[in-house]
N, C-alpha and C positions, 0 to 999 in steps of 0.2 A: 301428229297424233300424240295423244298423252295414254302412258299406261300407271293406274293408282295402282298399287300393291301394297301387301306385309310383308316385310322380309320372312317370316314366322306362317306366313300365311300357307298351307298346304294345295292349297285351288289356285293358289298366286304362283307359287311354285310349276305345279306341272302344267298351267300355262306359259311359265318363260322356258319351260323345256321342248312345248307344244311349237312357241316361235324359235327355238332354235332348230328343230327338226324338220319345217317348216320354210328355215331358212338355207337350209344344205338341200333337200328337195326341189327348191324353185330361186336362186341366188336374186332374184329379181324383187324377189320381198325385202331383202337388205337394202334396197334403197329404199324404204319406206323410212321416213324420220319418227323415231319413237321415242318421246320424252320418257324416262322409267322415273315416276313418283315415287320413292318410300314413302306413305303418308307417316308414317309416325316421326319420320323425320322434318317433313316439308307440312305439316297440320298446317297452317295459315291458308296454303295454297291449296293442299286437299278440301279445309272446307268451303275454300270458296264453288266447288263444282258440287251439283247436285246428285250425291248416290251416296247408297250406305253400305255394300258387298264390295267385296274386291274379289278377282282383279275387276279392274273396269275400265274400259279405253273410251278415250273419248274425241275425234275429229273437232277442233276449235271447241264452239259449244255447247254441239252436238254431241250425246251421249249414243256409243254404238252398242255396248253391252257392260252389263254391269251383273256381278257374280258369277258363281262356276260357271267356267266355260267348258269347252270340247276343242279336240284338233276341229273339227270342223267348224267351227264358228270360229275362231280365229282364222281360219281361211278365208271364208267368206270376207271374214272383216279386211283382210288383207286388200281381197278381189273387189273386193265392193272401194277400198282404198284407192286402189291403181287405176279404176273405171272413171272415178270421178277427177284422177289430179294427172292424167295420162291423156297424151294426145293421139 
């Protein structure tokens, strides 16, 4: 899983506060593999994905959400994560 962000970004922000809170709650989310993008760092490879908000995660090609998030859609995205790459 890829997560875009702005370091600068306030939505970007209290969603990696969202996955660390998220991550002491259910330790089982830490195995999730999560690439963390700065785009304004890595811009070549930000633009190659389709979205203009951050944060915005994305499974392979697949876009899961893109802009403000909530604790709960980051959950989701988690569970919906672990459903699909989980035996």
């Amino acid at each position: 899983m890829k997560l875009f962000y702005l370091e600068n970004c306030p939505h970007c922000k209290r969603a990696r506060a969202w996955m660390d809170e998220l991550y002491k709650e259910n330790p089982i989310y830490k195995e999730i593999p999560i690439e963390m993008i700065e785009e304004s760092q890595e811009v070549e490879l930000a633009n190659s994905y389709d979205y203009y908000y951050v944060p915005c995660f994305y499974d392979g090609d697949q876009k899961l959400h893109e802009g403000v998030a909530s604790l709960e859609i980051i959950r989701q995205i988690f569970d919906d994560y672990l459903r699909r790459n989980t035996k």
